[in-house]
C-alpha positions in Angstrom: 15.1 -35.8 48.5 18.4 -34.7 48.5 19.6 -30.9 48.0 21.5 -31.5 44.6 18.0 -32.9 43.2 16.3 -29.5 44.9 18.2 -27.5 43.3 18.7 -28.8 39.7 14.8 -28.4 39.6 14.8 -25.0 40.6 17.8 -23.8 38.7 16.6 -25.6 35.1 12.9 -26.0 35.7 13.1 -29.6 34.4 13.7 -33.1 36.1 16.5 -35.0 36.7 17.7 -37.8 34.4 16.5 -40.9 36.8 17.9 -44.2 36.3 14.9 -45.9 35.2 16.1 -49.3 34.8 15.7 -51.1 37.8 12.6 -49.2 39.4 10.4 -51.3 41.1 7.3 -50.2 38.9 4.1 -50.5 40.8 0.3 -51.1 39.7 -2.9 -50.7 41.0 -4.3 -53.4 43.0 -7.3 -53.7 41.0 -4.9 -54.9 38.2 -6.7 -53.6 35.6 -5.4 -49.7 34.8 -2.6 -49.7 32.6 -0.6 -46.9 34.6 2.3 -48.0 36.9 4.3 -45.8 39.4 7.6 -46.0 40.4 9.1 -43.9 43.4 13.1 -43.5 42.3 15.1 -41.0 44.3 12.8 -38.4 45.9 10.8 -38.0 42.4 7.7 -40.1 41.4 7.4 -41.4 38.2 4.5 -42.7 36.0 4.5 -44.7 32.8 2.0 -47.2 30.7 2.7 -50.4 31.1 1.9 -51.0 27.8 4.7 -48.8 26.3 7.3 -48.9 28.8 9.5 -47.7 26.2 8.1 -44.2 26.0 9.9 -41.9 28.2 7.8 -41.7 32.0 6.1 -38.7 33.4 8.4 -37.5 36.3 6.8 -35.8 39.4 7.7 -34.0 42.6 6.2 -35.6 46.0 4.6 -31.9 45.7 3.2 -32.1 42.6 2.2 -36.1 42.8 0.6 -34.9 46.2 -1.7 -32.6 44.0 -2.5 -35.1 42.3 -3.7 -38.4 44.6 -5.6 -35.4 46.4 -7.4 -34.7 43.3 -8.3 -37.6 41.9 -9.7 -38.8 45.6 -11.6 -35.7 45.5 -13.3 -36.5 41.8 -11.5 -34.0 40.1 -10.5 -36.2 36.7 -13.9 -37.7 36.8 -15.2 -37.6 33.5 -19.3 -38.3 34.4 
């Protein structure tokens, strides 16, 4: 991640405007979620394959950390 990146996040408290265009968009393996990742420029972000057009949800390694930890440990299970 590069210092300019670093810093817009902590002067603005929002995320960089990522060129989204030609991310390689990733799915699960098991092929049948609807999420994909992308990992463009330090950040990590997540959209719906179904609705690519609607803006992603942009993470820090951090906070995308956080969550992968999480969800191994069962913490968004829902039963």
């Amino acid at each position: 991640m590069t210092e300019g990146i670093v810093e817009q996040r902590l002067t603005d408290g929002g995320r960089p405007e990522l060129d989204l265009a030609g991310a390689a968009w990733q799915s699960s393996s098991q092929g049948a979620g609807d999420v994909q990742v992308a990992f463009v420029e330090g950040w990590i972000a997540m959209r719906n394959r179904r609705t690519p057009e609607v803006p992603a949800l942009v993470f820090t390694p951090a906070e995308w950390r956080g969550f992968v930890l999480g969800a191994r440990d069962g913490e968004f299970d829902l039963t």
